[in-house]
C-alpha positions as CSV (number, residue, x, y, z in Angstrom):
1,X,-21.2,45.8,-84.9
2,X,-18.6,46.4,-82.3
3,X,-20.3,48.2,-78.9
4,X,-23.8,47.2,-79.8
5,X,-26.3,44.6,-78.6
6,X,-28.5,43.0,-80.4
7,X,-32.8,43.6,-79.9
8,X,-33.6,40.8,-77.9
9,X,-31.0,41.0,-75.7
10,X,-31.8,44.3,-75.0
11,X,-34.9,43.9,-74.3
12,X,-33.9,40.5,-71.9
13,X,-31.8,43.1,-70.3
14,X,-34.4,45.4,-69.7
15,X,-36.9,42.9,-68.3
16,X,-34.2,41.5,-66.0
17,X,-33.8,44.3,-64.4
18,X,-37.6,45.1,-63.1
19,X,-37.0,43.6,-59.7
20,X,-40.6,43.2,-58.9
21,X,-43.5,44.3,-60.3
22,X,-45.6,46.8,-58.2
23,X,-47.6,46.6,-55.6
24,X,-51.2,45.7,-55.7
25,X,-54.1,47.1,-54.7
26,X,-58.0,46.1,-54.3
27,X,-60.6,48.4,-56.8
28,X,-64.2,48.2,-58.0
29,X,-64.9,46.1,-60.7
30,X,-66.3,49.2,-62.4
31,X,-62.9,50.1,-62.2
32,X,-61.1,47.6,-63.3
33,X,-60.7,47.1,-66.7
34,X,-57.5,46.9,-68.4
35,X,-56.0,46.4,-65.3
36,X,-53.6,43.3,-64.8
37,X,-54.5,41.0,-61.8
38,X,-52.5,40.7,-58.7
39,X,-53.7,37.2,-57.9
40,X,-55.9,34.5,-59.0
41,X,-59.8,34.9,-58.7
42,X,-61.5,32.3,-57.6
43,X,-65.4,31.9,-58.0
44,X,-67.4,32.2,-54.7
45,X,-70.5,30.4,-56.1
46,X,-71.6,27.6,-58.9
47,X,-72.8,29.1,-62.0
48,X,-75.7,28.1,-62.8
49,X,-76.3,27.3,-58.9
50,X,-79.2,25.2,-59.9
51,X,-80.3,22.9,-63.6
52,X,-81.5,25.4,-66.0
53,X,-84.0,25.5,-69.2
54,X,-81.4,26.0,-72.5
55,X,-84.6,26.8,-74.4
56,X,-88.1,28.2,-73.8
57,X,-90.9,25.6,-73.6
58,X,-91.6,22.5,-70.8
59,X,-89.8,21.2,-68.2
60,X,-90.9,17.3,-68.3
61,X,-90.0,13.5,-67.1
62,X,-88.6,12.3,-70.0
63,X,-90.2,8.6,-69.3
64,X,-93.5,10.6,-70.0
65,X,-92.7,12.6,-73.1
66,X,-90.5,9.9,-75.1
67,X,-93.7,9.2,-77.2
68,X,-94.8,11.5,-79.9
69,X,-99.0,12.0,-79.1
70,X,-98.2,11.7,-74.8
71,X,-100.4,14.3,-73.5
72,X,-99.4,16.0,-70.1
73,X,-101.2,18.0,-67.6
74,X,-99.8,21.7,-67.3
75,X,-99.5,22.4,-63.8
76,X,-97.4,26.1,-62.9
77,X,-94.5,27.9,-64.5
78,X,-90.8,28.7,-63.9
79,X,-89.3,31.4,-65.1
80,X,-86.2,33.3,-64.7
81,X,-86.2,34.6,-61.1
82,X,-89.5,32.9,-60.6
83,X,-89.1,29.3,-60.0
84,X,-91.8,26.7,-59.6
85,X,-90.9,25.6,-56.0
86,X,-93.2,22.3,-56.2
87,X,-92.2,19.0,-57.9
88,X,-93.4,17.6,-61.2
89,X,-95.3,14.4,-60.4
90,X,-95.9,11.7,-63.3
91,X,-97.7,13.1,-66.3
92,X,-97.3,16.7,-65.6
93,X,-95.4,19.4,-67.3
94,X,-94.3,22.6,-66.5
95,X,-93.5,26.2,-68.5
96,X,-90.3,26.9,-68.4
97,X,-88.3,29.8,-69.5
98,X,-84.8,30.0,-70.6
99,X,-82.7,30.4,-67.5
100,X,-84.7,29.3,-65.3
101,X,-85.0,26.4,-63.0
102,X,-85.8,23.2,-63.9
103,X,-88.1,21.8,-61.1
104,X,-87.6,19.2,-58.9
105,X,-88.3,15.6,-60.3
106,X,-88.1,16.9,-64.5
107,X,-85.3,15.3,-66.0
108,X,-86.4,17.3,-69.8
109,X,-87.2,20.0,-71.9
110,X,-90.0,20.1,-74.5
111,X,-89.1,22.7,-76.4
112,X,-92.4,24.7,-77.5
113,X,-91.6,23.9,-81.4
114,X,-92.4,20.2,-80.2
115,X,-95.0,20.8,-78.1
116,X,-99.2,21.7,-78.7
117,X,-100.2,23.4,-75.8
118,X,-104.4,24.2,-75.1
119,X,-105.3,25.1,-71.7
120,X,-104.1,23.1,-69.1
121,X,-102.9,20.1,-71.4
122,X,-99.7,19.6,-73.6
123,X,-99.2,17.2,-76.4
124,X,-96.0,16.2,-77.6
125,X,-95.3,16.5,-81.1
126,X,-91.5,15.0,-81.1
127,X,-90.1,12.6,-78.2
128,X,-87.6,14.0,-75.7
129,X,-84.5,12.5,-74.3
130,X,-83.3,12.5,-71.0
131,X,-81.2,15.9,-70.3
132,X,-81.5,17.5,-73.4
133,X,-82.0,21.1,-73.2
134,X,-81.0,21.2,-69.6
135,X,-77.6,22.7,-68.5
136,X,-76.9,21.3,-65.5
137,X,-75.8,23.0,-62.0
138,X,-71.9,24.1,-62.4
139,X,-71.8,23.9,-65.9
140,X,-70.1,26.5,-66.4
141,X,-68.1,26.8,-63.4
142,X,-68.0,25.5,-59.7
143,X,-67.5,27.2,-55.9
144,X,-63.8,27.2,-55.5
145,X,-62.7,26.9,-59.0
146,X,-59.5,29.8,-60.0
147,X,-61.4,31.2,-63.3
148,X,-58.7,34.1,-63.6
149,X,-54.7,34.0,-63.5
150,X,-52.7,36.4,-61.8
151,X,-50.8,38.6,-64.8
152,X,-54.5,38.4,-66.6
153,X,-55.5,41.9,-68.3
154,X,-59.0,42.7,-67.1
155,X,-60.7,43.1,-70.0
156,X,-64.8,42.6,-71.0
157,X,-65.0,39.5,-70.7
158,X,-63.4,38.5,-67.8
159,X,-64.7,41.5,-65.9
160,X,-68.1,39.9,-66.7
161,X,-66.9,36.4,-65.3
162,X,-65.7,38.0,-62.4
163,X,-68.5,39.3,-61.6
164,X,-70.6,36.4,-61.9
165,X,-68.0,34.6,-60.0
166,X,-69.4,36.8,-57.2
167,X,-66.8,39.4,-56.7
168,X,-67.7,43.2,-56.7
169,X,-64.0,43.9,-56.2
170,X,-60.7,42.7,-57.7
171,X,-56.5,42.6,-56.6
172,X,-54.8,43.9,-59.5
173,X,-51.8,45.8,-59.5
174,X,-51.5,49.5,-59.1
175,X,-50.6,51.5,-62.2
176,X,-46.8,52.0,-62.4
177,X,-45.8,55.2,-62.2
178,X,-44.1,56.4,-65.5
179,X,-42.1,59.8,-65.5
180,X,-41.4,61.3,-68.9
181,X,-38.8,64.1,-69.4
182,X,-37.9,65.5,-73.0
183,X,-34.9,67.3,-73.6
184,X,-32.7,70.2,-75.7
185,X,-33.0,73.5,-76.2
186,X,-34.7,73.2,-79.5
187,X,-37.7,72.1,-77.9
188,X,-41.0,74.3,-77.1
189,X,-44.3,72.9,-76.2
190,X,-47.2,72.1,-78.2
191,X,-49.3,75.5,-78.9
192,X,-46.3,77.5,-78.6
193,X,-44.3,79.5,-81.4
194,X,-41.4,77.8,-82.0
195,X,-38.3,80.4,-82.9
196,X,-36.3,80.0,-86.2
197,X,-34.2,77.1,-84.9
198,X,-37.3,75.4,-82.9
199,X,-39.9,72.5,-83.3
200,X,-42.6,71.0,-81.6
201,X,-42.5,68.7,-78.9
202,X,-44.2,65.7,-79.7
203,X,-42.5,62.8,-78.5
204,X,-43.6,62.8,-75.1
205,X,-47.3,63.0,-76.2
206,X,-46.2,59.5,-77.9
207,X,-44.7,57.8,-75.2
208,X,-47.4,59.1,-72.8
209,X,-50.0,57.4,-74.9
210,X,-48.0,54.0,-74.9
211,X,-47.8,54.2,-71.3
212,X,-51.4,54.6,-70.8
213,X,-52.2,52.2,-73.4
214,X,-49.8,49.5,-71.6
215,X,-51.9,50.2,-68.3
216,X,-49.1,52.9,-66.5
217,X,-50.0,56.5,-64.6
218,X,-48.1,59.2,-66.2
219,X,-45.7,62.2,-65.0
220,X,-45.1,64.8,-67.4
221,X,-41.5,66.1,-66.8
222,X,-41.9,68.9,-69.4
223,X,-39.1,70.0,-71.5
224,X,-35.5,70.9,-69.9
225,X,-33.2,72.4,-71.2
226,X,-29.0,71.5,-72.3
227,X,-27.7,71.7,-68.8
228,X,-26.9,69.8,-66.3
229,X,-29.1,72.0,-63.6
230,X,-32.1,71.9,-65.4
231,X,-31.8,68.1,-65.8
232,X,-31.1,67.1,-62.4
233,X,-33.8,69.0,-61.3
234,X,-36.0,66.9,-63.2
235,X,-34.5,64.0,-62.3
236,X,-35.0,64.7,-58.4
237,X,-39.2,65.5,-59.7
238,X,-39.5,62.0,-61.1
239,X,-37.7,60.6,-57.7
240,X,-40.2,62.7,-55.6
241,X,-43.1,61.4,-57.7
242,X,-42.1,58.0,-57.0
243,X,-41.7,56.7,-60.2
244,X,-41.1,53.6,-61.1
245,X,-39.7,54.1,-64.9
246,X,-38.0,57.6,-66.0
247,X,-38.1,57.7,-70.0
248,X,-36.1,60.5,-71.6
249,X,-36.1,61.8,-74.3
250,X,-33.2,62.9,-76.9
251,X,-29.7,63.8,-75.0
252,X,-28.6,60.0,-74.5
253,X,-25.7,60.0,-77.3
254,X,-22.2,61.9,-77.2
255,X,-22.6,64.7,-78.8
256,X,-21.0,68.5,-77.4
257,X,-25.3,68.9,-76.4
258,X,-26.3,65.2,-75.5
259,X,-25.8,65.4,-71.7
260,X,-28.8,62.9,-70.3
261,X,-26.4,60.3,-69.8
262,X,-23.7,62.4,-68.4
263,X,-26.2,63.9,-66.0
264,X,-27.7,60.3,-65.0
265,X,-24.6,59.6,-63.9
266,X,-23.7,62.1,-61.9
267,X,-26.9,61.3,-60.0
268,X,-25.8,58.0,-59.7
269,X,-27.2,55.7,-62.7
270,X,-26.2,52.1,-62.8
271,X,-25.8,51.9,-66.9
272,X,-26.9,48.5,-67.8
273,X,-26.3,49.3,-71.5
274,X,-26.0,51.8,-74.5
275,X,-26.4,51.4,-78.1
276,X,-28.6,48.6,-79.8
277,X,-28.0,46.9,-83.5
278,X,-31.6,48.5,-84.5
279,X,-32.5,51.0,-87.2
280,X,-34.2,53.4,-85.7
281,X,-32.8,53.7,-82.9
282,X,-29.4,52.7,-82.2
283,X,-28.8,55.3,-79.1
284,X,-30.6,53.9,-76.9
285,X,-29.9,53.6,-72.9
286,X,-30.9,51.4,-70.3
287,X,-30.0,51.6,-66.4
288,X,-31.0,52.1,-63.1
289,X,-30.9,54.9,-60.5
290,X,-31.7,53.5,-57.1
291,X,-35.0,52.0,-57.1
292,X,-36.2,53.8,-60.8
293,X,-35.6,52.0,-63.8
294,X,-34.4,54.7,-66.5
295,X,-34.8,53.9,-70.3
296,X,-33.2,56.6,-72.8
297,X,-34.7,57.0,-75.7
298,X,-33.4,58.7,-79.0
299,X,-34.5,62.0,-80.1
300,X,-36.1,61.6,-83.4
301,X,-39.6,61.0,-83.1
302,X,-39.6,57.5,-85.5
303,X,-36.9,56.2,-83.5
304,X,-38.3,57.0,-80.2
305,X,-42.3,55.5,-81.3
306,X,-40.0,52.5,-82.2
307,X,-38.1,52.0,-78.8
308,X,-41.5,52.3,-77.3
309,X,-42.6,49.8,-78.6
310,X,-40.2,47.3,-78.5
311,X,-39.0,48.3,-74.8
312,X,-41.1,51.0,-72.6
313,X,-44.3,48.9,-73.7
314,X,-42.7,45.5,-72.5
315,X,-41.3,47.2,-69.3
316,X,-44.5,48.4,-68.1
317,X,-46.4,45.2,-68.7
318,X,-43.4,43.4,-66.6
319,X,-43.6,46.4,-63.8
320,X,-47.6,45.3,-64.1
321,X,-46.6,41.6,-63.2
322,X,-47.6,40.3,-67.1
323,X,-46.5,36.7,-67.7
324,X,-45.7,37.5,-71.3
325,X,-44.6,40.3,-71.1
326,X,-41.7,39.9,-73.4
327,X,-44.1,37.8,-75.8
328,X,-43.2,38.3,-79.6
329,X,-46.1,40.4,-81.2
330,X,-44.5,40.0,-84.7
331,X,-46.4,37.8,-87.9
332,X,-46.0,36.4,-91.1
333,X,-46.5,38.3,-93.9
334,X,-45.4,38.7,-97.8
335,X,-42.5,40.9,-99.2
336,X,-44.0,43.3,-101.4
337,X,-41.0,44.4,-102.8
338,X,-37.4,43.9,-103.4
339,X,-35.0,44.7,-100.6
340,X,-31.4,44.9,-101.0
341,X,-29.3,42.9,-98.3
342,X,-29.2,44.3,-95.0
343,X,-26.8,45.3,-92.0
344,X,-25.6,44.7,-88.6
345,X,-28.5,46.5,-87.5
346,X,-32.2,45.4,-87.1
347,X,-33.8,47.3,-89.2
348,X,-38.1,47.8,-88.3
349,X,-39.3,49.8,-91.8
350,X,-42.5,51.8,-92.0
351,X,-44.4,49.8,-94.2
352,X,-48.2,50.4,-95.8
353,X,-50.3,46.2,-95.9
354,X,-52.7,45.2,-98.8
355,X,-54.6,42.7,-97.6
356,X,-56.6,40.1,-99.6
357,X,-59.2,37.7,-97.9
358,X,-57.7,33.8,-97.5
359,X,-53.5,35.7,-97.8
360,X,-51.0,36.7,-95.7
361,X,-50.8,40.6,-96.1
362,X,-48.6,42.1,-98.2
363,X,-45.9,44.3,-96.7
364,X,-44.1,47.3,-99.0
365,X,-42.0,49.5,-97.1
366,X,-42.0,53.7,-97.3
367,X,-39.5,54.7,-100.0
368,X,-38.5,56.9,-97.4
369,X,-37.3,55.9,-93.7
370,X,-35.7,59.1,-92.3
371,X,-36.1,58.8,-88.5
372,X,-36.9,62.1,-88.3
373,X,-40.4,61.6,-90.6
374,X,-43.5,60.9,-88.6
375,X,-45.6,61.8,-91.7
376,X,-44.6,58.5,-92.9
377,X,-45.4,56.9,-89.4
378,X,-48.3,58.4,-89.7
379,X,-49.7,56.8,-92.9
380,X,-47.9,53.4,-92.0
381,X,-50.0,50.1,-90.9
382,X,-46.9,48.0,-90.1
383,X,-43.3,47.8,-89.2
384,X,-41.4,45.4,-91.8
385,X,-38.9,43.4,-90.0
386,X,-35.4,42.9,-91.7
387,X,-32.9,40.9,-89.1
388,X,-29.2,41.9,-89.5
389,X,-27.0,40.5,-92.7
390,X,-30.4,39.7,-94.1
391,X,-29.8,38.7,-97.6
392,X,-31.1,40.5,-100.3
393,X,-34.9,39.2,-100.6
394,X,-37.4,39.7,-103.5
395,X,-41.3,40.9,-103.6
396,X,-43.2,37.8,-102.7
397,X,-40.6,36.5,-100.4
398,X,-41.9,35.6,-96.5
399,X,-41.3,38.0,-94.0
400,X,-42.4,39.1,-90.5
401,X,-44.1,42.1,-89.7
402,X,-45.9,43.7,-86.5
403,X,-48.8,45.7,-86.9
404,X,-49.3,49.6,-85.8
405,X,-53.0,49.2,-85.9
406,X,-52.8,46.6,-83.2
407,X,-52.5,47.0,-79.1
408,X,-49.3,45.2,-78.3
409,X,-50.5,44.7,-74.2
């Protein structure tokens, strides 16, 4: 279709065009998660730092318990935190606790199922082999070794290996800075009375919630009005906030009212493009102005979720460093319906899943997929993916969809 670009190319456009991602900065790991590293972590000790007990029972010299009936003198305990500091000496065993350290000269584990035990004596009821049950030092990792990659999100589990890596702080990038301005006249807050020819804000509260989700700081522009004053002015807030992304919302087409673009330019926008082959959401705009990358998203609320998704979400994990970034969060899935051939456009429909154990889900699109109808976002699980000049396709036919229930980060 003559003027537009197709989805992947606008979204290589719009990852291009993040010079660098953001600074970082050094935080508490109890602060830390969901935040994307700024540089590989390396471990600062050996985990375990010494042979450890995998199981509860006695630490032994193999040589001495490979015989079932071998009776061994009991001579201390280790336990976690409480090591036996002597050395096991021919025929002698030692309680051991998982975790703890195997004592010097044991080469074993008895475990207590295979083990009688009275007073100081132990008979073994099944022979042992050399090593078994022991995990030996720097099994899991050693001094020195990267365990984390720079672009990694920080989430449970690698908080936890971080700090058992020995580090009570972590690099990771600061939050980008993400300005959000909505825009027109019919416009009024949420809690306020709308007039007649009104409605209720609500796409900024969606794209502020993508922003956090992908890991950015948000700066809520409010509302401004149809002018060019009002919009400069908010423009200038979002430079004195430092932003690093200004998202707009509505006011980015060419209609007698639409005067974000107009206005961006006046300030001195670099347009890197305008209109995209994608249903919702064709009016969408993409530039720079000076050191703030500027995404314009349409007005209806459907078709600005959607662009979220498919480009503010990507930006910020690219401002935030993230290696995959771009990645395709899209799957397999089954047609649940018949479609009738598509478009120029990409064409994302709200779309309700069934899903069976052992099957691909099953995908059937709204019957209605009015841009304006967050209703039916509302009560969707999926976005059904039709590429442009997609034939005509039939319920049961493959298809790809990507899932509202899931965090795309």
């Amino acid at each position: 279709m003559s003027g537009l670009i197709p989805v992947a190319e606008a979204l290589s456009r719009i990852l291009a065009s993040v010079r660098a991602p953001v600074e970082p900065e050094s935080v508490p790991l109890a602060r830390a998660a969901g935040r994307v590293l700024a540089a590989p972590v390396a471990s600062t000790r050996t985990q375990p730092p010494f042979p450890a007990s995998a199981m509860d029972g006695y630490a032994v010299r193999a040589a001495d318990a490979g015989t079932v009936g071998a009776s061994l003198r009991l001579t201390g305990t280790s336990a976690a935190g409480h090591g036996f500091a002597g050395t096991l000496e021919p025929g002698e065993a030692v309680r051991i606790f998982t975790g703890a350290p195997v004592p010097e000269g044991a080469d074993a584990i008895l475990i207590q199922e295979d083990a009688d035990a009275e007073g100081e004596t132990v008979r073994v009821r099944e022979a042992v082999q050399p090593g078994r049950f022991i995990r030996r030092e720097g099994l899991d990792f050693a001094a020195g070794e990267t365990l984390l990659a720079e672009g990694m999100a920080l989430d449970a589990r690698r908080l936890a290996l971080a700090a058992a890596a020995g580090h009570p702080q972590v690099p990771v990038r600061r939050r980008p800075r993400v300005a959000i301005l909505a825009t027109g006249d019919e416009l009024v807050e949420p809690g306020a009375t709308p007039a007649w020819d009104q409605i209720v804000a609500s796409n900024s509260l969606a794209l502020a919630a993508l922003a956090a989700e992908a890991g950015a700081e948000t700066i809520d522009l409010g509302i401004a009005a149809d002018d060019h004053a009002a919009l400069e002015a908010a423009f200038r807030r979002a430079r004195e906030a430092k932003a690093d992304l200004l998202i707009t919302l509505g006011g980015a087409s060419v209609g007698d009212h639409d005067l974000v673009q107009a206005a961006l330019a006046r300030e001195g926008l670099e347009l890197g493009f305008w209109k995209v082959a994608l249903r919702p959401g064709k009016p969408l705009m993409h530039g720079r102005l000076g050191d703030m990358l500027v995404i314009g998203l349409p007005g209806n609320p459907v078709s600005s979720i959607v662009c979220g998704l498919l480009f503010v979400v990507p930006a910020i994990r690219a401002l935030l460093g993230d290696p995959q970034a771009g990645a395709d969060h899209s799957e397999p899935a089954t047609l649940g319906c018949d479609l009738p051939a598509n478009d120029g456009r990409a064409d994302y429909m709200r779309a309700s899943l069934a899903i069976a154990p052992g099957c691909l889900p099953v995908a059937t699109p709204e019957n209605r997929q009015d841009s304006s109808m967050l209703a039916v976002l509302g009560r969707s699980e999926a976005l059904l993916i039709r590429e442009p000049h997609a034939p005509p396709a039939q319920a049961g036919d493959p298809c790809r969809i990507i899932r509202l229930d899931r965090r795309l980060v």
